[in-house]
DRENPA-3360 file (N, C-alpha, C; in nm, 2 decimals, always signed):
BEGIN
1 = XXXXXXXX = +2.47/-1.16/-0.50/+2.42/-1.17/-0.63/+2.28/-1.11/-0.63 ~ +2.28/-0.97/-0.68/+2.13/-0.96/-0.75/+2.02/-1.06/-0.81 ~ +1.91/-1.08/-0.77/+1.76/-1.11/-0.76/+1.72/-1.04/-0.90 ~ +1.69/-1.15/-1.01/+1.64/-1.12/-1.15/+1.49/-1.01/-1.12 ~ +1.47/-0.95/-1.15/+1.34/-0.87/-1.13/+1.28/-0.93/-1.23 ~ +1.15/-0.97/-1.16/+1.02/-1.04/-1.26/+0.97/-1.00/-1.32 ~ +0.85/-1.05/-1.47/+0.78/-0.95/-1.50/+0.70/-0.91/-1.40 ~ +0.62/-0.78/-1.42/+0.55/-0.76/-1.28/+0.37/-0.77/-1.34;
9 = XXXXXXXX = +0.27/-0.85/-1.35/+0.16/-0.82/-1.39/+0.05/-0.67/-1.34 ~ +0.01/-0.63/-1.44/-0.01/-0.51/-1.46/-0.18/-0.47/-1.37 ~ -0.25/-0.59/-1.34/-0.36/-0.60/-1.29/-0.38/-0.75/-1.25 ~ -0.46/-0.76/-1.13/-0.54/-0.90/-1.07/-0.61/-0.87/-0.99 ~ -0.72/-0.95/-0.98/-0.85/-0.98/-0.93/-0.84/-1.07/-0.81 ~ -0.96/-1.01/-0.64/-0.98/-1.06/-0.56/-1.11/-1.10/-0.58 ~ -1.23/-1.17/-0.44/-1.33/-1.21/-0.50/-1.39/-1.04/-0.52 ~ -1.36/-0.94/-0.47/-1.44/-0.84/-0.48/-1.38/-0.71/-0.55;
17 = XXXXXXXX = -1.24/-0.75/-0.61/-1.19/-0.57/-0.63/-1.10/-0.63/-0.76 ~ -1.07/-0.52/-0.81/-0.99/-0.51/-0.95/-0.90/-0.44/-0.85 ~ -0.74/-0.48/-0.91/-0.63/-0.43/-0.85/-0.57/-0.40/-0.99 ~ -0.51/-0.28/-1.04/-0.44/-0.24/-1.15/-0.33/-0.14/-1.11 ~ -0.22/-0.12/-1.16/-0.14/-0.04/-1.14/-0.27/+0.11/-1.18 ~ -0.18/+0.24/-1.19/-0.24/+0.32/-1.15/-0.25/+0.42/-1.30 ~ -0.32/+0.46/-1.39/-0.33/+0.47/-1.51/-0.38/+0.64/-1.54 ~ -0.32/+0.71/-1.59/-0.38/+0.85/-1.69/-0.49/+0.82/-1.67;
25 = XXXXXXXX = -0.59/+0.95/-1.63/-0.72/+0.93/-1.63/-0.75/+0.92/-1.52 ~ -0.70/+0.88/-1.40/-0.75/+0.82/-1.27/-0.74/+0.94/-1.18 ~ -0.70/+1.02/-1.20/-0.69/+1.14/-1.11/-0.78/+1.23/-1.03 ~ -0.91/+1.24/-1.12/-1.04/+1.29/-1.06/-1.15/+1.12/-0.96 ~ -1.13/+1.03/-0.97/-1.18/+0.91/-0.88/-1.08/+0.94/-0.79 ~ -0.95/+0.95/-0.78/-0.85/+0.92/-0.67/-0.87/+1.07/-0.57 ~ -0.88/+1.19/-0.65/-0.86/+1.29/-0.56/-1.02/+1.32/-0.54 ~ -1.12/+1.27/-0.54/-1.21/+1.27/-0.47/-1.23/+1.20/-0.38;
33 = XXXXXXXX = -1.14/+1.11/-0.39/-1.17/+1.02/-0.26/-1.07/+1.06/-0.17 ~ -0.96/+1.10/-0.21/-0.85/+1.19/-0.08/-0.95/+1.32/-0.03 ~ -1.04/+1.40/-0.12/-1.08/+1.46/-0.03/-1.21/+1.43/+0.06 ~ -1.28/+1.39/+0.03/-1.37/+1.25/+0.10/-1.33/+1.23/+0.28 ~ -1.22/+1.20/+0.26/-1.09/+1.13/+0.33/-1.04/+1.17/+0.47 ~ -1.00/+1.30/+0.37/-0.89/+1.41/+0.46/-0.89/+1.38/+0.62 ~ -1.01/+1.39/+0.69/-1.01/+1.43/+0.81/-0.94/+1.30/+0.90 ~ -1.00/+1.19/+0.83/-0.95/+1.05/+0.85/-0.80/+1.02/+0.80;
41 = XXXXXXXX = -0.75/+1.09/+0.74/-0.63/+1.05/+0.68/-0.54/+1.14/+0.75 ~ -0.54/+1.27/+0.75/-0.43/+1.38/+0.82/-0.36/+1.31/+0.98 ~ -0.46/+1.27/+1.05/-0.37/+1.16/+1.20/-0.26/+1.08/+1.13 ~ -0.27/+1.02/+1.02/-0.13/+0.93/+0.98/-0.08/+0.96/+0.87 ~ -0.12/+1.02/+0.79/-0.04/+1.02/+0.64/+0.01/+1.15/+0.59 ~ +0.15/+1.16/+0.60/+0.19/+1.29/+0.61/+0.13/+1.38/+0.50 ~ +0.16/+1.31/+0.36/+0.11/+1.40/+0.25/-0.04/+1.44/+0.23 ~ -0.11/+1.40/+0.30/-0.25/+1.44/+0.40/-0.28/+1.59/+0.38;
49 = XXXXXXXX = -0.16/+1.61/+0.46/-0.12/+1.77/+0.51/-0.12/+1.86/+0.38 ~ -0.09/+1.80/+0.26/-0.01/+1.91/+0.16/-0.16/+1.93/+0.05 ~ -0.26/+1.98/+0.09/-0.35/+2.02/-0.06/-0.29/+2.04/-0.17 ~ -0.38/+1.96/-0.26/-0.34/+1.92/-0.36/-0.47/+1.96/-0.49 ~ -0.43/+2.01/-0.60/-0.50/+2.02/-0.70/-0.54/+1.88/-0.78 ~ -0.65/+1.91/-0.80/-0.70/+1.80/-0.94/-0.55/+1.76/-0.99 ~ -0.51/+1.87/-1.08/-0.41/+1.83/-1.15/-0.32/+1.83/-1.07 ~ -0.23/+1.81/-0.98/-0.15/+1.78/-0.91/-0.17/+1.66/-0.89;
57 = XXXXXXXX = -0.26/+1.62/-0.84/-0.31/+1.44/-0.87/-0.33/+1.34/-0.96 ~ -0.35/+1.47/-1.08/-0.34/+1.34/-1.21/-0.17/+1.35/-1.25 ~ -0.10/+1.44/-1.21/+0.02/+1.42/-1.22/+0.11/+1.35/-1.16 ~ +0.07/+1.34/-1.04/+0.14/+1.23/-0.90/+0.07/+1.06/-0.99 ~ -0.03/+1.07/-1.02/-0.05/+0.92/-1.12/+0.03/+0.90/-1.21 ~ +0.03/+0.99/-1.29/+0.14/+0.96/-1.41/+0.26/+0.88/-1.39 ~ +0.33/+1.00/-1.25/+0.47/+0.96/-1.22/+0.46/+0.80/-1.17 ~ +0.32/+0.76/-1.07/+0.32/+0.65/-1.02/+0.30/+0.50/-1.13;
65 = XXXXXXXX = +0.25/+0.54/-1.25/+0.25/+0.48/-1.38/+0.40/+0.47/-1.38 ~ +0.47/+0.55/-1.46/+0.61/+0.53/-1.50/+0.69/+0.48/-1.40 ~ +0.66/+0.49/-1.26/+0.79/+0.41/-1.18/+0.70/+0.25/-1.13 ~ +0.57/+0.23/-1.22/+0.58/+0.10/-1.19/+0.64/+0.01/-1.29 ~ +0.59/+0.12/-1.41/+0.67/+0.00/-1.55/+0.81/+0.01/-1.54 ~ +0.86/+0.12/-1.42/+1.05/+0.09/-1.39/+1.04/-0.01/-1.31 ~ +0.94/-0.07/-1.22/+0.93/-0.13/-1.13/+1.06/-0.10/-1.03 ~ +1.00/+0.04/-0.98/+1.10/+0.14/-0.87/+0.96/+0.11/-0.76;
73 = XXXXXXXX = +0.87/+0.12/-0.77/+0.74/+0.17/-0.72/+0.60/+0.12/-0.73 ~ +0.58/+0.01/-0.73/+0.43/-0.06/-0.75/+0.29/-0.06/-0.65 ~ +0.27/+0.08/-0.72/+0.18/+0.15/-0.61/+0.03/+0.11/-0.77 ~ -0.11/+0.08/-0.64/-0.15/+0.00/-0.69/-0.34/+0.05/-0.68 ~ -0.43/+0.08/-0.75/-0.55/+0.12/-0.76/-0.64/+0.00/-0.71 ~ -0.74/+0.03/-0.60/-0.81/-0.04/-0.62/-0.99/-0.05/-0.64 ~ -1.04/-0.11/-0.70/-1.19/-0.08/-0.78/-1.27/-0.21/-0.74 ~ -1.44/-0.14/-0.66/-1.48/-0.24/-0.68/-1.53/-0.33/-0.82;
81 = XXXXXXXX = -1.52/-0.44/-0.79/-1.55/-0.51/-0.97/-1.70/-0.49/-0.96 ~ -1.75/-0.51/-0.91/-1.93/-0.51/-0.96/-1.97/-0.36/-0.98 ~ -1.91/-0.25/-0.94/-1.95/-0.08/-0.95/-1.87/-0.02/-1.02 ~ -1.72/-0.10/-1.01/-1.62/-0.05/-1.09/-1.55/+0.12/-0.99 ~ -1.62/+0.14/-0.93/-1.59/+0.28/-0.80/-1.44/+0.25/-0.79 ~ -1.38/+0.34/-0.74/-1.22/+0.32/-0.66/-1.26/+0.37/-0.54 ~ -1.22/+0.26/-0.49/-1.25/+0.25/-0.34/-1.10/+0.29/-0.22 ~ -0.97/+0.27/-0.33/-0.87/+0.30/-0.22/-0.76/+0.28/-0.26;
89 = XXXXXXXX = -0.63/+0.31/-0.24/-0.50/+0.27/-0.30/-0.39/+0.21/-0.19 ~ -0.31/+0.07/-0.28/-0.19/+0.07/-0.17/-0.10/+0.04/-0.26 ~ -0.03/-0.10/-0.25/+0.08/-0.12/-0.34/+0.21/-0.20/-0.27 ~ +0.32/-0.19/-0.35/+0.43/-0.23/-0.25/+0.58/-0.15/-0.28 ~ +0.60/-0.04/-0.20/+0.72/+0.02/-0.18/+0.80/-0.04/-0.13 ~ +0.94/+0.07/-0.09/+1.05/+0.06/-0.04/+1.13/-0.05/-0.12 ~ +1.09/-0.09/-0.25/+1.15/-0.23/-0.30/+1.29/-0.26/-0.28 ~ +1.32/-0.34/-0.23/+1.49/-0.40/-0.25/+1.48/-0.55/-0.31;
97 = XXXXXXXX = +1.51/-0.51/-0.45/+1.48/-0.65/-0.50/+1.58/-0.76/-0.53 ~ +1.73/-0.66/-0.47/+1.83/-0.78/-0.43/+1.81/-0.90/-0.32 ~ +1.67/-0.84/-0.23/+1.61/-0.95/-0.13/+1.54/-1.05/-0.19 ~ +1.46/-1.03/-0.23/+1.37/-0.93/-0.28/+1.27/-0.91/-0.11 ~ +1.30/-0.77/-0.11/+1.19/-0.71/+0.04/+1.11/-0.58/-0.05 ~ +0.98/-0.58/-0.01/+0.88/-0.46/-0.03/+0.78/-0.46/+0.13 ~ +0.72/-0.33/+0.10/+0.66/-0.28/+0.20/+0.52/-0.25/+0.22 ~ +0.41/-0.32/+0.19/+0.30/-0.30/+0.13/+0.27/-0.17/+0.28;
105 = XXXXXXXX = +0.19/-0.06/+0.16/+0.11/+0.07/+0.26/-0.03/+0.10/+0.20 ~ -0.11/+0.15/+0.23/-0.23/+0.14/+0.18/-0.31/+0.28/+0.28 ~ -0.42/+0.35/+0.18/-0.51/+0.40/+0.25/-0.65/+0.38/+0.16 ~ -0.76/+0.42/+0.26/-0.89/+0.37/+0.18/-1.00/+0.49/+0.19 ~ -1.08/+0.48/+0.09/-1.22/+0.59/+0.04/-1.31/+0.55/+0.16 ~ -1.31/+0.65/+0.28/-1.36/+0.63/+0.40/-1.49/+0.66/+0.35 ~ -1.57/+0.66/+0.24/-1.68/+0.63/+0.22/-1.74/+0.47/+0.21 ~ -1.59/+0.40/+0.16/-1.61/+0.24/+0.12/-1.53/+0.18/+0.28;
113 = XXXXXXXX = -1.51/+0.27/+0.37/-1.47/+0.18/+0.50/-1.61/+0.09/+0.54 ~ -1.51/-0.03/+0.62/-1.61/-0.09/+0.67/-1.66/-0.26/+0.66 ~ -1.63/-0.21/+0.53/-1.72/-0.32/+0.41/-1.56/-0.46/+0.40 ~ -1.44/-0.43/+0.44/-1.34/-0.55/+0.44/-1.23/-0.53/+0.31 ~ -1.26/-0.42/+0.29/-1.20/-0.42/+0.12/-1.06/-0.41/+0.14 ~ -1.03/-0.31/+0.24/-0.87/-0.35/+0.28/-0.80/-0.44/+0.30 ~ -0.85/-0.53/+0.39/-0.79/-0.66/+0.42/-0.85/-0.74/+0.32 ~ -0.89/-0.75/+0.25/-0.90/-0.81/+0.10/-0.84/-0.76/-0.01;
121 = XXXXXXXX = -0.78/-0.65/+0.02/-0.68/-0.60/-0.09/-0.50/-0.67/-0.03 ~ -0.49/-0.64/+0.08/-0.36/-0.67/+0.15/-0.36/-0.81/+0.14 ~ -0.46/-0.87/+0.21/-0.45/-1.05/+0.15/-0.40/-1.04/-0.01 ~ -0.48/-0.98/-0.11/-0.42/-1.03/-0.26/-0.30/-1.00/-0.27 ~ -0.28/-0.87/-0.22/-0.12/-0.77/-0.26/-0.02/-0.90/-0.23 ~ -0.04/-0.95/-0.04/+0.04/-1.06/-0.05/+0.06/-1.17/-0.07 ~ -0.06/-1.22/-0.19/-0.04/-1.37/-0.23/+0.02/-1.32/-0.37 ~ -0.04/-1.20/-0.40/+0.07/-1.18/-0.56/+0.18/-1.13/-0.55;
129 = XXXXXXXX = +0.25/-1.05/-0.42/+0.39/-1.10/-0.42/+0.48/-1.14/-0.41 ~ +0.41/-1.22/-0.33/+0.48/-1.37/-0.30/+0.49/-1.47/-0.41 ~ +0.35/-1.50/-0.50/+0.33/-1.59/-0.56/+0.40/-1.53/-0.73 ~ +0.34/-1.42/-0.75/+0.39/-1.37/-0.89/+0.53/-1.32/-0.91 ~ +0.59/-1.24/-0.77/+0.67/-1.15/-0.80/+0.79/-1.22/-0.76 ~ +0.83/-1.33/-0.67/+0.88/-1.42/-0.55/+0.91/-1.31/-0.50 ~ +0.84/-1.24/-0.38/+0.93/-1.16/-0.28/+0.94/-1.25/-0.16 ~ +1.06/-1.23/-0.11/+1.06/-1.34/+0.03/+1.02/-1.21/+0.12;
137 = XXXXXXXX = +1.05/-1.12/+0.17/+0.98/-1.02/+0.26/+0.91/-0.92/+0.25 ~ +0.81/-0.91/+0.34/+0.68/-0.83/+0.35/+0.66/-0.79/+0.44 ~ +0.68/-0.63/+0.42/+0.66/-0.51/+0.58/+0.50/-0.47/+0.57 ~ +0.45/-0.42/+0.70/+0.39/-0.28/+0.71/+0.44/-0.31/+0.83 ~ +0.41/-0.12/+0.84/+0.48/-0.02/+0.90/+0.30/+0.08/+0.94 ~ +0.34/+0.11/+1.05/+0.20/+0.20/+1.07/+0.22/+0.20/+1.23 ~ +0.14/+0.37/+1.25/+0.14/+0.41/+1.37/+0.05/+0.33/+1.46 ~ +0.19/+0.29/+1.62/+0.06/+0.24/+1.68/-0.08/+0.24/+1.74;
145 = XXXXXXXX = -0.13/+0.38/+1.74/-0.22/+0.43/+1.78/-0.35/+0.41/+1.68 ~ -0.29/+0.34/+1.54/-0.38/+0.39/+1.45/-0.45/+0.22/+1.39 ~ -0.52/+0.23/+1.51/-0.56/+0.06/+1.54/-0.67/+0.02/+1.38 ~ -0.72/+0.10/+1.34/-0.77/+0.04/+1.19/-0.68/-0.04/+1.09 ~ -0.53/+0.06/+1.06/-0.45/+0.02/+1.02/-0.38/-0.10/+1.06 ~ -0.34/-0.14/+1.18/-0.30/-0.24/+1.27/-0.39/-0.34/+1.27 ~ -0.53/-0.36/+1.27/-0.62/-0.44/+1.25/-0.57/-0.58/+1.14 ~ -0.49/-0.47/+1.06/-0.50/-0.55/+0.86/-0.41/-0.64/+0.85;
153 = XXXXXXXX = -0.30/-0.61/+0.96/-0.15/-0.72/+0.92/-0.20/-0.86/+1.05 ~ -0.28/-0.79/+1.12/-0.29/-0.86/+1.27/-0.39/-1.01/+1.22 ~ -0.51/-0.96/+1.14/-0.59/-1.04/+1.06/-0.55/-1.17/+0.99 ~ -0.45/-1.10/+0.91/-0.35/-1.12/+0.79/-0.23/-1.24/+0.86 ~ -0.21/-1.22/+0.98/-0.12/-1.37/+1.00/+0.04/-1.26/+0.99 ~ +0.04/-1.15/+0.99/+0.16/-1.07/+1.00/+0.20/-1.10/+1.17 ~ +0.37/-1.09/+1.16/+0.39/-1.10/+1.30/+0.42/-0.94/+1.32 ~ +0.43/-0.91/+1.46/+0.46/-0.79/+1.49/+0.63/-0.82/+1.55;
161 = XXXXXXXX = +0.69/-0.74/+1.41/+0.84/-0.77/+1.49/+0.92/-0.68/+1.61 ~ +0.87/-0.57/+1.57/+0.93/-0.45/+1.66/+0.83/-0.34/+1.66 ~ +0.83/-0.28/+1.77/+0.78/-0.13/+1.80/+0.93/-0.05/+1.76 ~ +0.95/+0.04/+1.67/+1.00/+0.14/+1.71/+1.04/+0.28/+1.74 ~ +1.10/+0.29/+1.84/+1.09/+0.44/+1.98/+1.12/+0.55/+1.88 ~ +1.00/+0.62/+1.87/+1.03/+0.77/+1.87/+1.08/+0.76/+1.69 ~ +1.07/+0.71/+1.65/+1.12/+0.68/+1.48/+1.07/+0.78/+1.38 ~ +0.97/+0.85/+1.42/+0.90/+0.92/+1.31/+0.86/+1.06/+1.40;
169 = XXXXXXXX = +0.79/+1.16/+1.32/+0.69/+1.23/+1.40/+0.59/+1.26/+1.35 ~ +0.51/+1.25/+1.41/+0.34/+1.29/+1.40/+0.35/+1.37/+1.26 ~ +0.21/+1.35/+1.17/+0.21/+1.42/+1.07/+0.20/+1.60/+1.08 ~ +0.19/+1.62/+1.17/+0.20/+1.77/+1.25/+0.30/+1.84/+1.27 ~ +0.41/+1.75/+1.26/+0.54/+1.81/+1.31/+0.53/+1.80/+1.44 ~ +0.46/+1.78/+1.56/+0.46/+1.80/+1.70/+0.53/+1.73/+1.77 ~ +0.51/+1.61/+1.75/+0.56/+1.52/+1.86/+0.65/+1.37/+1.77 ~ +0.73/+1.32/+1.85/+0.78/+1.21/+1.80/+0.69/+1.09/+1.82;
177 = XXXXXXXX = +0.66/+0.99/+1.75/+0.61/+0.88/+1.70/+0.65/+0.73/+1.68 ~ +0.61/+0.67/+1.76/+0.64/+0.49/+1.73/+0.59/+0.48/+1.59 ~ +0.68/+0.33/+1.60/+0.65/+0.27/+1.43/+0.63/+0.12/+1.50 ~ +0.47/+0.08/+1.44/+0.52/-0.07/+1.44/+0.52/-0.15/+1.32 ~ +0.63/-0.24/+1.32/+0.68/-0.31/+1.20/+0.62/-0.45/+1.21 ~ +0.54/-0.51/+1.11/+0.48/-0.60/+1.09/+0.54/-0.70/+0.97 ~ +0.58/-0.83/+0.98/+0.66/-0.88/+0.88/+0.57/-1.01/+0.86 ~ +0.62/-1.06/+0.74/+0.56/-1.20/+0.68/+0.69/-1.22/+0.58;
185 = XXXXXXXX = +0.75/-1.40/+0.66/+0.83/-1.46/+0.50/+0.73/-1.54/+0.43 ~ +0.77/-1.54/+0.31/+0.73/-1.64/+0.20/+0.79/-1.77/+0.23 ~ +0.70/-1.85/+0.31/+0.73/-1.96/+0.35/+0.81/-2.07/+0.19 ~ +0.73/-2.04/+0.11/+0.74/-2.14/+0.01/+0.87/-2.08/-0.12 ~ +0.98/-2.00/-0.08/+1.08/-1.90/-0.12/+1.17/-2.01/-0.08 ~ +1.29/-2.05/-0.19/+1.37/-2.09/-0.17/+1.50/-2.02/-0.06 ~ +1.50/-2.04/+0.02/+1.62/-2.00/+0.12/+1.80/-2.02/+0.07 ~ +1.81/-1.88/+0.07/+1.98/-1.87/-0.01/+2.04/-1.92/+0.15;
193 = X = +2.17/-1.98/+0.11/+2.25/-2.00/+0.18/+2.39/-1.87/+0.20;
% end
């Protein structure tokens, strides 16, 4: 039996960031900080690779707008609250909400690294999925070499369930690539029989 899909709230607040889905308009703050970024991002993020226009980016928002109000896709902006800056984006993919399982992924404005905003964005992501949305499972996924990213689930009380061999390849096309899979249940999720 399919899992009712919830409403999904459109914005929430950590002690330090505004979290909102992702809105028209946001396309020149986002692709300045992808290019900001780049050099730091191209080692793991494939679309890294693909230059992109201004408007290419305000159009990749749009689409990310409309597949959250399908809730296909709740990919997610985030802003400091006292500057109001966008400091980084993550969200929660891969949804199967017959589980209900999502996949939170995230990258950040390597100008705002440093400062904790990540692991204070992934803390909220997963107390509001859990808490708002009931999801009982919660992935990341991230290369093992790419120990910043690995830092955030490790902090976070994520277990590390598996390495997996050779699963991906390098955003280069060169070489094949481990995956490690990091999971958290919603302890407080009613368990189907």
């Amino acid at each position: 039996m399919l899992s009712m899909m919830p409403n999904v709230p459109q914005s929430f607040v950590t002690e330090r960031l505004f979290i909102r889905l992702p809105m028209p308009g946001d396309g020149k703050a986002v692709f300045e900080a992808q290019q900001a970024s780049l050099n730091e991002m191209l080692p793991w993020i494939h679309w890294a690779h693909y230059q992109t226009t201004l408007e290419q980016t305000e159009s990749g928002i749009r689409y990310a707008h409309d597949q959250f109000k399908r809730k296909k896709d709740l990919r997610l902006h985030l802003f400091d609250k006292q500057t109001g800056e966008f400091v980084g984006s993550s969200g929660l993919h891969n949804i199967n909400w017959s589980v209900p399982r999502m996949e939170i992924g995230y990258w950040m404005d390597t100008r705002h690294s440093g400062k904790g905003y990540m692991t204070e964005a992934v803390a909220g992501i997963t107390s509001f999925a859990f808490q708002e949305l009931g999801v009982h499972r919660l992935e990341i996924h991230c290369d093992p070499e790419n120990k910043q990213s690995r830092a955030i689930p490790e902090k976070l009380g994520y277990e590390l369930e598996a390495v997996l061999k050779q699963n991906s390849v390098s955003t280069d096309g060169r070489t094949y690539r481990d995956t490690c899979v990091y999971a958290m249940l919603n302890q407080t999720h009613i368990h189907r029989k």
